[in-house]
C-alpha positions as a Markdown table, in Angstrom:
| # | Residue | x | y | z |
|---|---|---|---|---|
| 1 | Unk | -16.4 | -11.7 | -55.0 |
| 2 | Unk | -13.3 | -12.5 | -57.3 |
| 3 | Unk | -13.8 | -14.8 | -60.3 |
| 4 | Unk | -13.3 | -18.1 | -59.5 |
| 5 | Unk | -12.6 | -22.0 | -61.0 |
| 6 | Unk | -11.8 | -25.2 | -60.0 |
| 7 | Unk | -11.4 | -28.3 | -61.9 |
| 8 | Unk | -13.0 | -30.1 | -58.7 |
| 9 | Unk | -16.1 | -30.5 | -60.3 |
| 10 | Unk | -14.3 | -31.2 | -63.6 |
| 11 | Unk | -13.9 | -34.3 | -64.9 |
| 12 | Unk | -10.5 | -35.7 | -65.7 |
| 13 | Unk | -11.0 | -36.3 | -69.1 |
| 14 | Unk | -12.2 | -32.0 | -69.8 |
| 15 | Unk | -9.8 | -30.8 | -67.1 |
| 16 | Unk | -6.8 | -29.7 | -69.7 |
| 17 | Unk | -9.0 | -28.6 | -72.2 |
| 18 | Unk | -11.1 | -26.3 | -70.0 |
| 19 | Unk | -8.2 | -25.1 | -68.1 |
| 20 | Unk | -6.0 | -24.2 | -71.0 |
| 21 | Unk | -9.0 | -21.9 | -72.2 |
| 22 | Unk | -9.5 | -20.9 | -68.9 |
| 23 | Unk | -5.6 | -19.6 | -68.5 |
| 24 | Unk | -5.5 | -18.3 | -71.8 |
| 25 | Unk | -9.0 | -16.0 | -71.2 |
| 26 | Unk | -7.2 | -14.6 | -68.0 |
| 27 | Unk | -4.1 | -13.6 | -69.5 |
| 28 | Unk | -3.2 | -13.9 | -73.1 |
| 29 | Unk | -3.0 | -17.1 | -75.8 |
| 30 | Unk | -1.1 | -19.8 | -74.3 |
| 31 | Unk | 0.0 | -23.0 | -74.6 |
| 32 | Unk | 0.0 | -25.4 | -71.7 |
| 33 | Unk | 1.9 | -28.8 | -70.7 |
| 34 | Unk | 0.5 | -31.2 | -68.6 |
| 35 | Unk | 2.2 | -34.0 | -66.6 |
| 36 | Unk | 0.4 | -36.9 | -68.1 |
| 37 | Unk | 1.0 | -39.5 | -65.3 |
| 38 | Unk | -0.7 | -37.6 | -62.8 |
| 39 | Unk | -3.7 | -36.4 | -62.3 |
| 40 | Unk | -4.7 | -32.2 | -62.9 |
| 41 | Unk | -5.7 | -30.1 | -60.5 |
| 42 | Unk | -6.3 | -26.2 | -60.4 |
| 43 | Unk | -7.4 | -23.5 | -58.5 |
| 44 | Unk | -7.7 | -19.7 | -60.2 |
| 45 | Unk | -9.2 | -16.8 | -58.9 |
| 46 | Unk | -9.0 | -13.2 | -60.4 |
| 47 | Unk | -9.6 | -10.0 | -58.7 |
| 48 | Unk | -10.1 | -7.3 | -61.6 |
| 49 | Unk | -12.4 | -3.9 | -61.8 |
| 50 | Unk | -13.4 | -1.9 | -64.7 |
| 51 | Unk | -11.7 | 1.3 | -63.7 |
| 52 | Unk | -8.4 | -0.2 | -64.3 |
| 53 | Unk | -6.4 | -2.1 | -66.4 |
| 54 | Unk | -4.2 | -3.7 | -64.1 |
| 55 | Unk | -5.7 | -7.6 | -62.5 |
| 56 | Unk | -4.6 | -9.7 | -59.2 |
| 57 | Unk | -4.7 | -13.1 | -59.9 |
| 58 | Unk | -4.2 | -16.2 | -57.4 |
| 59 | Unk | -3.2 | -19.4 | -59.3 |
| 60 | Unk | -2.7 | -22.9 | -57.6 |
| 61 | Unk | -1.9 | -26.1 | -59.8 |
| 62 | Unk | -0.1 | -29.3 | -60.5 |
| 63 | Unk | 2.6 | -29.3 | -62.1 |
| 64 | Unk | 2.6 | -27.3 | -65.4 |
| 65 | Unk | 4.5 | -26.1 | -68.3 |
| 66 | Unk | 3.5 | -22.6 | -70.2 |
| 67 | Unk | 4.6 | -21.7 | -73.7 |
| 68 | Unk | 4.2 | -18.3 | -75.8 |
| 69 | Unk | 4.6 | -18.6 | -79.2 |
| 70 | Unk | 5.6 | -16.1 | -82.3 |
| 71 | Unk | 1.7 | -16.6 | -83.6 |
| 72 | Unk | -0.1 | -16.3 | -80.2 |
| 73 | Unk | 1.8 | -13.1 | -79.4 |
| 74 | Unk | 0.5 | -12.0 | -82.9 |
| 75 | Unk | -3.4 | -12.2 | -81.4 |
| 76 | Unk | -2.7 | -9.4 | -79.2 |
| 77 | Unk | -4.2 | -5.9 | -79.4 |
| 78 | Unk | -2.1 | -4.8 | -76.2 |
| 79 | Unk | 1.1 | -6.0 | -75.0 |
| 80 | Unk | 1.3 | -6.9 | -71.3 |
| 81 | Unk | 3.3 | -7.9 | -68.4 |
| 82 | Unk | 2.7 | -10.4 | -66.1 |
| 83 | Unk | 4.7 | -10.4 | -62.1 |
| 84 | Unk | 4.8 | -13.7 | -60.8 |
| 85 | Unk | 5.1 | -14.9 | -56.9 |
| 86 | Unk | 6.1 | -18.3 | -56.5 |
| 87 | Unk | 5.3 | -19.4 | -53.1 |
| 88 | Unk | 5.5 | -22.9 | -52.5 |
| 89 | Unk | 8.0 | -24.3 | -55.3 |
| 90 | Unk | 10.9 | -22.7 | -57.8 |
| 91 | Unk | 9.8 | -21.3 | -61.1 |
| 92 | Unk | 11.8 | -21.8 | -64.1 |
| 93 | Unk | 11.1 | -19.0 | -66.9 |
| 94 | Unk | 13.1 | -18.7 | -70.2 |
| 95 | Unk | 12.8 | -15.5 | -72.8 |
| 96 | Unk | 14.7 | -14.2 | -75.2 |
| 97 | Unk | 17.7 | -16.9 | -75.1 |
| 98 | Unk | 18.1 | -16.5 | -71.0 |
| 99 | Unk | 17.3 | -18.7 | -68.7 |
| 100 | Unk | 15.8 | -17.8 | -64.9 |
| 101 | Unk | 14.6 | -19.4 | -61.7 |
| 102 | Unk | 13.0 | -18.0 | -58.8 |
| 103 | Unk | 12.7 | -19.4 | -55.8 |
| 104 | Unk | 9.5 | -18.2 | -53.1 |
| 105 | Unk | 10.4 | -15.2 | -51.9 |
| 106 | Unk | 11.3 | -13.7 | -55.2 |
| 107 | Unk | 9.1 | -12.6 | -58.2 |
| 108 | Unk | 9.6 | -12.6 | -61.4 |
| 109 | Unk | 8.7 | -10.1 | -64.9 |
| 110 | Unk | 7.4 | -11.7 | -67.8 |
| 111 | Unk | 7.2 | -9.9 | -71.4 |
| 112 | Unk | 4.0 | -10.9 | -73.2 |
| 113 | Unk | 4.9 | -9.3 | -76.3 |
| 114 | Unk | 7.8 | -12.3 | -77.3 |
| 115 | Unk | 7.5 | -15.7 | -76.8 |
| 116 | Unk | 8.7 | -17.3 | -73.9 |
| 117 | Unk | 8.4 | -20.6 | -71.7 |
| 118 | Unk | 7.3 | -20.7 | -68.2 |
| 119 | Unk | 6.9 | -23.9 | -65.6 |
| 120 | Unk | 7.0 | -25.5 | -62.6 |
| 121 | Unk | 7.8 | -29.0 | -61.4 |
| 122 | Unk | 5.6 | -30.0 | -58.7 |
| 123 | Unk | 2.3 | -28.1 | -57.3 |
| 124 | Unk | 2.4 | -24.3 | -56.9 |
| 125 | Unk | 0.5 | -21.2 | -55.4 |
| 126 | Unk | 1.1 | -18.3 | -57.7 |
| 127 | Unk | 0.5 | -14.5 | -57.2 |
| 128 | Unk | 0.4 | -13.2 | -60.6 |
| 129 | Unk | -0.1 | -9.5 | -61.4 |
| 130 | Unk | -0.7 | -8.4 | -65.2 |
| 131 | Unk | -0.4 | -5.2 | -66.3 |
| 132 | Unk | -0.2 | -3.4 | -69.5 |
| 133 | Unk | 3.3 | -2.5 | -71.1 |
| 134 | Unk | 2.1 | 1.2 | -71.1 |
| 135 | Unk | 1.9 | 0.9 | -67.7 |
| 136 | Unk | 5.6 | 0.2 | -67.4 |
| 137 | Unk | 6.5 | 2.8 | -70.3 |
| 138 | Unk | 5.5 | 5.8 | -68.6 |
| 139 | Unk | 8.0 | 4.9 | -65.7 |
| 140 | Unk | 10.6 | 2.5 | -66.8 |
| 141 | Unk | 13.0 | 2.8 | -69.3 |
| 142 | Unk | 13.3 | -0.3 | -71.2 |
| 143 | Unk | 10.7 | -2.3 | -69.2 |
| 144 | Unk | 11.9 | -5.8 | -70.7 |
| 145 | Unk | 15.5 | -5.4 | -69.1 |
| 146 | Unk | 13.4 | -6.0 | -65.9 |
| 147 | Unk | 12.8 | -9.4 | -67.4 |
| 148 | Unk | 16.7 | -11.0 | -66.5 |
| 149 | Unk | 16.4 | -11.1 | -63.1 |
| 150 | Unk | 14.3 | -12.5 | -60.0 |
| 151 | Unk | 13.9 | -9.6 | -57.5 |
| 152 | Unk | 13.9 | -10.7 | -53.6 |
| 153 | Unk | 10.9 | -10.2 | -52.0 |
| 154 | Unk | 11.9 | -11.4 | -48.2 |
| 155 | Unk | 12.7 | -7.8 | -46.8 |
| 156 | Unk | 12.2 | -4.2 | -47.5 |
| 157 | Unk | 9.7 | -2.6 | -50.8 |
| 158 | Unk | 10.0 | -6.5 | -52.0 |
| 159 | Unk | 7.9 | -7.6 | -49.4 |
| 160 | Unk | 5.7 | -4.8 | -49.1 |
| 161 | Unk | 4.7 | -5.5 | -52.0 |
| 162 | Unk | 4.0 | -9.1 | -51.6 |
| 163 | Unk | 2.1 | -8.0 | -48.4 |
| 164 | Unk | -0.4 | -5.8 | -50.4 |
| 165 | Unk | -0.8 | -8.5 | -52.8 |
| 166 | Unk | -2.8 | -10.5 | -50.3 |
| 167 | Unk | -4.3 | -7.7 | -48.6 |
| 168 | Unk | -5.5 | -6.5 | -52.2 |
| 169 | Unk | -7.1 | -10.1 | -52.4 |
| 170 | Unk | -8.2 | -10.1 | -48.4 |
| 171 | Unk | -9.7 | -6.6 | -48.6 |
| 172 | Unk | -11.2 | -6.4 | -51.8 |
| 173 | Unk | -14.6 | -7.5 | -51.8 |
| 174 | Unk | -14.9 | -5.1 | -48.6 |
| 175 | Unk | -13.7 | -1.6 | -50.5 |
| 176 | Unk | -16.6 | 0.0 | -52.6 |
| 177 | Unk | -16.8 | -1.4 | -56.3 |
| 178 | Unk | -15.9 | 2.9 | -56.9 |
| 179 | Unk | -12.3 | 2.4 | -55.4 |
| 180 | Unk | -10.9 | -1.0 | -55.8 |
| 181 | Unk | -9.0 | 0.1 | -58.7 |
| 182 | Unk | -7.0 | 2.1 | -55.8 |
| 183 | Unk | -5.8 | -1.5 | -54.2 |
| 184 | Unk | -4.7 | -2.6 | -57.4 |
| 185 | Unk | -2.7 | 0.3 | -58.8 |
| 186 | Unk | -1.3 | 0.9 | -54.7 |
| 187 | Unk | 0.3 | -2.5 | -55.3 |
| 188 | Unk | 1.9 | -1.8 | -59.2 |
| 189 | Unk | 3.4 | 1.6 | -57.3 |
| 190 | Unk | 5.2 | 0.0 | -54.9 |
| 191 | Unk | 6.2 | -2.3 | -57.8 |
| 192 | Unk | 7.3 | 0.1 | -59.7 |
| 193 | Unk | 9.5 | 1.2 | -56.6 |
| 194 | Unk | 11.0 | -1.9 | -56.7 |
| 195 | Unk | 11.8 | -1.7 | -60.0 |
| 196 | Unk | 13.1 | 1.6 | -60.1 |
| 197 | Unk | 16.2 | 1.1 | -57.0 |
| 198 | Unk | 17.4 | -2.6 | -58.2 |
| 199 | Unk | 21.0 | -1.6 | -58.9 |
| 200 | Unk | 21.6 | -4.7 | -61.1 |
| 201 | Unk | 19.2 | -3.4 | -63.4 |
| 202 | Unk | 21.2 | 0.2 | -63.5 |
| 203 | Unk | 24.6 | -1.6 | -63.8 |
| 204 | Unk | 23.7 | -4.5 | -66.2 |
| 205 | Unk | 25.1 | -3.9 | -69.3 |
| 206 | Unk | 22.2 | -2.1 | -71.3 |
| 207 | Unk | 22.1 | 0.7 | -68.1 |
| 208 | Unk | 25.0 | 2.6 | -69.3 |
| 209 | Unk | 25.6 | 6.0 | -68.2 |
| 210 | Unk | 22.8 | 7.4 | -70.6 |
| 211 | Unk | 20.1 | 5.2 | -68.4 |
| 212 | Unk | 21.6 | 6.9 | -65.3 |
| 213 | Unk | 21.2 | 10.5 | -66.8 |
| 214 | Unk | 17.2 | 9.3 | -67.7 |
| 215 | Unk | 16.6 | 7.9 | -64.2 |
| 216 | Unk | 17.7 | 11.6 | -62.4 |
| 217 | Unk | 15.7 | 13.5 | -65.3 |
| 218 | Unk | 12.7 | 11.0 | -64.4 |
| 219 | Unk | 13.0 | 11.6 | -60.7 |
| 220 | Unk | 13.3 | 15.2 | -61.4 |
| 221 | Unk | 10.5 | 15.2 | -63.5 |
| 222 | Unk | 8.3 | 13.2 | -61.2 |
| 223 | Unk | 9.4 | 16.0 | -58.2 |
| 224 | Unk | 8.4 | 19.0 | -60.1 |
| 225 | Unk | 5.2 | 17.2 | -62.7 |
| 226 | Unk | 2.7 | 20.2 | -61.3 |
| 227 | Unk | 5.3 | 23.1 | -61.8 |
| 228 | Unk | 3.8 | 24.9 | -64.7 |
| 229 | Unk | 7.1 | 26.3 | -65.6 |
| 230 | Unk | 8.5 | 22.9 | -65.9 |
| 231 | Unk | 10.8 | 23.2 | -69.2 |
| 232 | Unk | 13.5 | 21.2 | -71.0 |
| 233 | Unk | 16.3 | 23.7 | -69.5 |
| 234 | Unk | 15.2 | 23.9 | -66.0 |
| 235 | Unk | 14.8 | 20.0 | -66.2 |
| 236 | Unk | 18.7 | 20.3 | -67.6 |
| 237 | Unk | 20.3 | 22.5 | -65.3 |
| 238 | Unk | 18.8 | 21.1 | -62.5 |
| 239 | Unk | 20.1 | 17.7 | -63.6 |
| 240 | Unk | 23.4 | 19.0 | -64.5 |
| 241 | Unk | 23.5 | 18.1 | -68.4 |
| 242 | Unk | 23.3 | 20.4 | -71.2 |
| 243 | Unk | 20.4 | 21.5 | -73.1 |
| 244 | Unk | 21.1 | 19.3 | -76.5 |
| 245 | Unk | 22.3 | 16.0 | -74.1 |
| 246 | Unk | 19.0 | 16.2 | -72.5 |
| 247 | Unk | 17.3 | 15.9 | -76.2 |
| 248 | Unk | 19.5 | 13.6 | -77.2 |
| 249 | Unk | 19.2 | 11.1 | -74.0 |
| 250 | Unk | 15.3 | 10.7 | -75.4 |
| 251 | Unk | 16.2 | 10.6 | -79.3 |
| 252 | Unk | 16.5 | 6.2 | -78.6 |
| 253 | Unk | 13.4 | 6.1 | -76.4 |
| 254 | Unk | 10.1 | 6.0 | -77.9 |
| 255 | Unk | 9.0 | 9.7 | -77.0 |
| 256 | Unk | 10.5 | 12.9 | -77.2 |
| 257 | Unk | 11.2 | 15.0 | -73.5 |
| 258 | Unk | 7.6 | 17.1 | -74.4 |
| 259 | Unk | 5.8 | 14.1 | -75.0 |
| 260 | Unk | 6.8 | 11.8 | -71.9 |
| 261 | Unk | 6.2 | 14.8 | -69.9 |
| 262 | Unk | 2.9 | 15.8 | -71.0 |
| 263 | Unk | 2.0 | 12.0 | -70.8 |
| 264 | Unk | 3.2 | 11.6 | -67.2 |
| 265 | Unk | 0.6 | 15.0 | -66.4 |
| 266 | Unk | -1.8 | 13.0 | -67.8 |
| 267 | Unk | -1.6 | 9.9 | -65.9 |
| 268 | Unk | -1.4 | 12.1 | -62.9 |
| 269 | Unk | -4.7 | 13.4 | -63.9 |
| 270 | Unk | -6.3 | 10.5 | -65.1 |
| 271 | Unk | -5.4 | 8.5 | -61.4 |
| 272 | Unk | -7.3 | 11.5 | -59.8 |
| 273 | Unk | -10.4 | 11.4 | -61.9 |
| 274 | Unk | -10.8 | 7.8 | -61.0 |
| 275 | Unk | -10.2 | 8.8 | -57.3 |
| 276 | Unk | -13.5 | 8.8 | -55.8 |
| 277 | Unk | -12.3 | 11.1 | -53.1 |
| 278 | Unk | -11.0 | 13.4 | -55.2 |
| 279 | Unk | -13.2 | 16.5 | -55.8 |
| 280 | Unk | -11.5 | 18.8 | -57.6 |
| 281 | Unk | -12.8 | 20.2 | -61.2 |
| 282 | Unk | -11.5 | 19.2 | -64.3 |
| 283 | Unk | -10.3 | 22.0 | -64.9 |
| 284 | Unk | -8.7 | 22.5 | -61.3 |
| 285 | Unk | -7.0 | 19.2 | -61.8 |
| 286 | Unk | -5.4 | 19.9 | -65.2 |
| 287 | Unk | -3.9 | 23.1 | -64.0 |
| 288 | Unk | -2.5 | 21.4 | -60.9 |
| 289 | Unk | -0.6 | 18.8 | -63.1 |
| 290 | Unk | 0.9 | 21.7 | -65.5 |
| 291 | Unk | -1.4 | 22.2 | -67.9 |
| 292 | Unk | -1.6 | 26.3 | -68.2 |
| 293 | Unk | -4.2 | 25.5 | -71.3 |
| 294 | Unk | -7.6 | 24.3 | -70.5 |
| 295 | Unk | -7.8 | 23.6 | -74.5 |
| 296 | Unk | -4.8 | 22.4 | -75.5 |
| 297 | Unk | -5.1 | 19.3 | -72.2 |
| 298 | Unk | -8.6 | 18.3 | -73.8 |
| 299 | Unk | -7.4 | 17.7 | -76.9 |
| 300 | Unk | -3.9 | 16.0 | -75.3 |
| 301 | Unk | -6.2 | 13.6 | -72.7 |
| 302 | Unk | -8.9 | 12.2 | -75.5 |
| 303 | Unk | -5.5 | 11.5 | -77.6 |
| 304 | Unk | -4.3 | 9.7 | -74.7 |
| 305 | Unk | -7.5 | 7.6 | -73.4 |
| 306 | Unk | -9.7 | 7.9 | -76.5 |
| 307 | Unk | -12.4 | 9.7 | -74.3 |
| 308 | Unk | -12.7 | 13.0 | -72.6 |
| 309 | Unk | -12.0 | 13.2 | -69.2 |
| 310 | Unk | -15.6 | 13.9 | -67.9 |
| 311 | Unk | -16.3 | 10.5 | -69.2 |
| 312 | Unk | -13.4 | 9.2 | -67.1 |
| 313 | Unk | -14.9 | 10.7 | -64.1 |
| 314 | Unk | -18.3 | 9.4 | -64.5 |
| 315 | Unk | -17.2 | 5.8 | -65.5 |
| 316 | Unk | -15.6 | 5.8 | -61.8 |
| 317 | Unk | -18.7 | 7.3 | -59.9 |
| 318 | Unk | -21.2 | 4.4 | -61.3 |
């Protein structure tokens, strides 16, 4: 069963109170703004596993206002994304000096790393996904650009992935406890698709011609991730840029080309080890994903995670 509140058996007088704590436990420190001549009313339920870091939450209210301050975002260990899906009323969200609404039938990307404002004026139904930043890092260059725009949701990947937000929630409770991390990181795959093909984002002023260059190496990349031979010149020839361009395209991100490469192996590796149908060997999995050195991966994935990969395995079998 999903986690689940209600102020119904509330009274008025502890509803704010308790559901400000209750808001703020689910996703991150926040500050909340009730209408104070009406009454409060809210529904939350949360859909989360162990196995993954990534939680589907369903959030229906009265009207509400949400703030993010400098000091709150300070309290974070990990910096995380939430995607919202209005679906009865408009949204209104403002970061970083911008302003945005989005109407049902759109969603929305919210940086939890800077402060922000985020509210609604009459009663809502919210999807909300939160992920972590790293999860966004690995396949998006500049994740907060993502944050300027509402992306439509009424045709195409956009509604496929509103449709496997409610059949995460529908279906949940019926996977095995061993593989409902898969429903949740299906439905941030097909976000990421999303993501990755709005043009806006590759034509808005901060995708210059460099961000086009990254997004064929990163296709490329993702093509080829288990070719052992994988190197920076075949990655630059077949992408039509020279040798030094390539390192230079990833001199302003936050790795170099060796790093993000070994890092996307590993998170090819580390989806399979949680993959309860998956019964390949460690050591038959690393060498799938590239890694020619049974050594040098063990040291790279406890880097990574913090734990070795047998741990990973057994953590999803139990």
């Amino acid at each position: 069963m999903p986690h689940e509140l209600s102020t119904g058996s509330w009274s008025q007088h502890e509803r704010q109170v308790r559901w400000a704590e209750a808001i703020s436990d689910t996703y991150f420190p926040l500050s909340l703004e009730f209408d104070t001549n009406k009454p409060f009313d809210g529904h939350l339920q949360v859909w989360d596993t162990p196995s993954s870091p990534v939680s589907l939450s369903r959030l229906r209210s009265s009207t509400l206002g949400y703030s993010r301050s400098k000091a709150q975002v300070g309290q974070d260990n990990e910096a995380f994304y939430l995607v919202t899906v209005p679906r009865c009323t408009d949204v209104h969200f403002e970061q970083d000096g911008r302003q945005l609404s989005c109407a049902p039938g759109g969603f929305i990307v919210e940086r939890g790393d800077a402060p922000y404002r985020f509210h609604y004026g009459a009663e809502n139904d919210l999807w909300v996904l939160k992920l972590p930043e790293r999860a966004l890092r690995g396949h998006l260059r500049g994740p907060e650009r993502y944050t300027r725009f509402c992306f439509g949701a009424e045709r195409g990947l956009g509604r496929v992935f509103i449709e496997q937000l409610g059949l995460c929630a529908a279906n949940f409770d019926d996977c095995p406890s061993s593989a409902r991390h898969l429903l949740l990181e299906q439905t941030l795959s097909t976000l990421l698709l999303v993501l990755q093909q709005d043009e806006r984002v590759l034509s808005s002023e901060s995708s210059n011609l460099s961000a086009l260059h990254l997004q064929r190496v990163e296709q490329f990349v993702a093509q080829n991730l288990a070719d052992p031979e994988l190197s920076p010149q075949s990655i630059a020839s077949a992408c039509g840029l020279s040798l030094r361009y390539l390192h230079k395209l990833f001199a302003a991100t936050p790795y170099t080309l060796g790093e993000w490469v070994r890092q996307q192996r590993l998170e090819a590796v580390h989806r399979q080890l949680r993959d309860p149908h998956c019964h390949l060997s460690i050591g038959e999995l690393a060498y799938r994903w590239g890694f020619s050195d049974q050594a040098q991966f063990t040291r790279a994935f406890r880097q990574q995670y913090g734990c070795t990969a047998r741990e990973v395995r057994n953590a999803s079998s139990h």
